[in-house]
N, C-alpha and C positions, 0 to 999 in steps of 0.2 A: 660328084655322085650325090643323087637326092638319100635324104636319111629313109628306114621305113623302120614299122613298128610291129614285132614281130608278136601274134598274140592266141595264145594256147587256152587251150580249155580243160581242166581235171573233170573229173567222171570217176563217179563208182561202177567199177567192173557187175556188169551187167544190170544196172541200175535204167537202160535204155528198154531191155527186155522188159521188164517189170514195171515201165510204165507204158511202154506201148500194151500191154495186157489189161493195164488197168485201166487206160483208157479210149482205147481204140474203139472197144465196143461204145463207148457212149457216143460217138462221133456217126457209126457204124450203122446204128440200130441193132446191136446185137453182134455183131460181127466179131471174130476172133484171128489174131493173128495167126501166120502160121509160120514156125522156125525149124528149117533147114541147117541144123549142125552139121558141115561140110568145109572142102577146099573151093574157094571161097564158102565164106557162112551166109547164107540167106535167108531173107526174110518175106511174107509176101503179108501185105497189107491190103488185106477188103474195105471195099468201097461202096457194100451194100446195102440196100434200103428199102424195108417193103411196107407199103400205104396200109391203110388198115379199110379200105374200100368198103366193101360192104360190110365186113365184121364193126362197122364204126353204129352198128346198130346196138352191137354191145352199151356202147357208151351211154345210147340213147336209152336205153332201159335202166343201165344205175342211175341214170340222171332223172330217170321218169318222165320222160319229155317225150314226144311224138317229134314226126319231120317238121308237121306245121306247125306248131307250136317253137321248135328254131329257127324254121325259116331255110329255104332253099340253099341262102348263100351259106350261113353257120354249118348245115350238113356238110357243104363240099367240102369245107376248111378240115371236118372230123373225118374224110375220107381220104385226106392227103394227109394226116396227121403219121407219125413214122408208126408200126408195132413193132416191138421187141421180134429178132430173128426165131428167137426159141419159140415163140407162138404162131409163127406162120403156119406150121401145118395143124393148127386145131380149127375144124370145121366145127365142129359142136359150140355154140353159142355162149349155152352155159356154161361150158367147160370152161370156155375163152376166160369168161366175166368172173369166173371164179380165181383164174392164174395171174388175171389183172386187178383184182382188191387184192389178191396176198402181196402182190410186191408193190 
């Protein structure tokens, strides 16, 4: 009989919650897990991610830059760039540019 090497891993009891929390959203865009205390316990883990498209005009005003002045291809790059989930629904521009210098 071949030998085997049997190999275990300690964990602080709920130390997996509390990092999937801490850092799911940075993975996310934002995203938040969600836990299911139950028979089995569940968890569901989001896989969201939303461009900042057109809001990427924000960027182009703290930056003081016009489209032409970055060039076609640079804007596209700012329009595929992730935003944070908590800001997807702010249409207001300024609003936006104001939630994105605070954090």
């Amino acid at each position: 009989m071949g030998d085997y090497v049997e190999a275990t891993w300690a964990d602080e009891i709920g130390s997996g919650v509390r990092n999937m929390n801490k850092f799911v959203g940075i993975y996310t865009g934002g995203a938040h897990p969600v836990f299911i205390e139950d028979e089995p316990f569940k968890s569901t883990v989001p896989m969201l991610l939303h461009k900042m498209g057109s809001k990427s005009e924000v960027l182009l005003g703290l930056a003081q830059l016009t489209e032409k002045q970055l060039g076609e291809d640079r804007v596209k790059i700012l329009q595929e760039l992730s935003l944070d989930l908590k800001f997807k629904s702010i249409d207001d521009l300024n609003e936006l540019a104001i939630h994105l210098v605070r954090t």
